[in-house]
N, C-alpha and C positions, 0 to 999 in steps of 0.2 A: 580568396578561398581558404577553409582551414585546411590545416594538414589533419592526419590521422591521428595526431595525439590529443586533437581539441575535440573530437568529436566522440571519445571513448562514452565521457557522461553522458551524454544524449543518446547512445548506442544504448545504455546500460539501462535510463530511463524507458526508452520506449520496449526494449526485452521485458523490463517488469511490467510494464502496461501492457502488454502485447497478449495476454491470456483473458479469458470470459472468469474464470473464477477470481482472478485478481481485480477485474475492473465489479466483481458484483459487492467483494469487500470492500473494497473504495468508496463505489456507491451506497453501501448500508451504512461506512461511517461516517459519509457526507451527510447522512439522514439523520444518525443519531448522535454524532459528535466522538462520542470516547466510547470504548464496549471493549467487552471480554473476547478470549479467544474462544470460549463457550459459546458467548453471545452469538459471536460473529460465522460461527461454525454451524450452528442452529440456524439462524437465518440463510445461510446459503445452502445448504442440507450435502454438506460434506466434514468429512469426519474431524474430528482434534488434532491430530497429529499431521493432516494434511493440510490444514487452515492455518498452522504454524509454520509447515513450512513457507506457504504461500505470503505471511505477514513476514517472515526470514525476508524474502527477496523482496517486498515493497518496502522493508527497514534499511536495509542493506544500496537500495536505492534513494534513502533520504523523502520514500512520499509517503509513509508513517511515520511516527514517531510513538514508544511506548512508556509506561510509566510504570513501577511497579507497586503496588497497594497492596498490603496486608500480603497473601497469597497469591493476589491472582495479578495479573500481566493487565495492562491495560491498552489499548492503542487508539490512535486519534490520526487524522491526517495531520500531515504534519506544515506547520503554517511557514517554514524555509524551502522550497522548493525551486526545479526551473520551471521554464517556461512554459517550457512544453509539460510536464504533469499537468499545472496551472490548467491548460488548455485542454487536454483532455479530461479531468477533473469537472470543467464547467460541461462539458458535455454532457457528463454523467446525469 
């Protein structure tokens, strides 16, 4: 069985998956690969500053990855993940 200290990442992975606005970002970047935080804010119909912070905690969990271009911020799922994103990911 693990102890508590092997199971923090998988704590931390399913807290970032554990929200409807985070799994609808996921799924629109499953759909279009790389997008803005405009893009991706616009398509879920929540504001900029919320959709950032919400891309904050799915970075900060390793299931985005961003890139930055000219101005604007980019983000992509990110293709290092666990298991479990993985699996929840195919869901989407």
């Amino acid at each position: 069985m693990k102890n508590q200290k092997d199971l923090r990442p998988l704590e931390k992975t399913l807290k970032a998956l554990s929200n409807k606005r985070r799994l609808g970002i996921l799924s629109f970047l499953k759909k279009s690969g790389e997008a803005s935080v405009g893009d991706i804010a616009e398509d879920i119909n929540l504001s900029f500053k919320a959709t950032s912070k919400h891309l904050g905690i799915l970075f900060s969990a390793d299931i985005v990855e961003r890139a930055q271009r000219s101005l604007q911020m980019l983000y992509s799922i990110s293709a290092d993940q666990s298991a479990a994103a993985k699996q929840i990911l195919y869901l989407l």
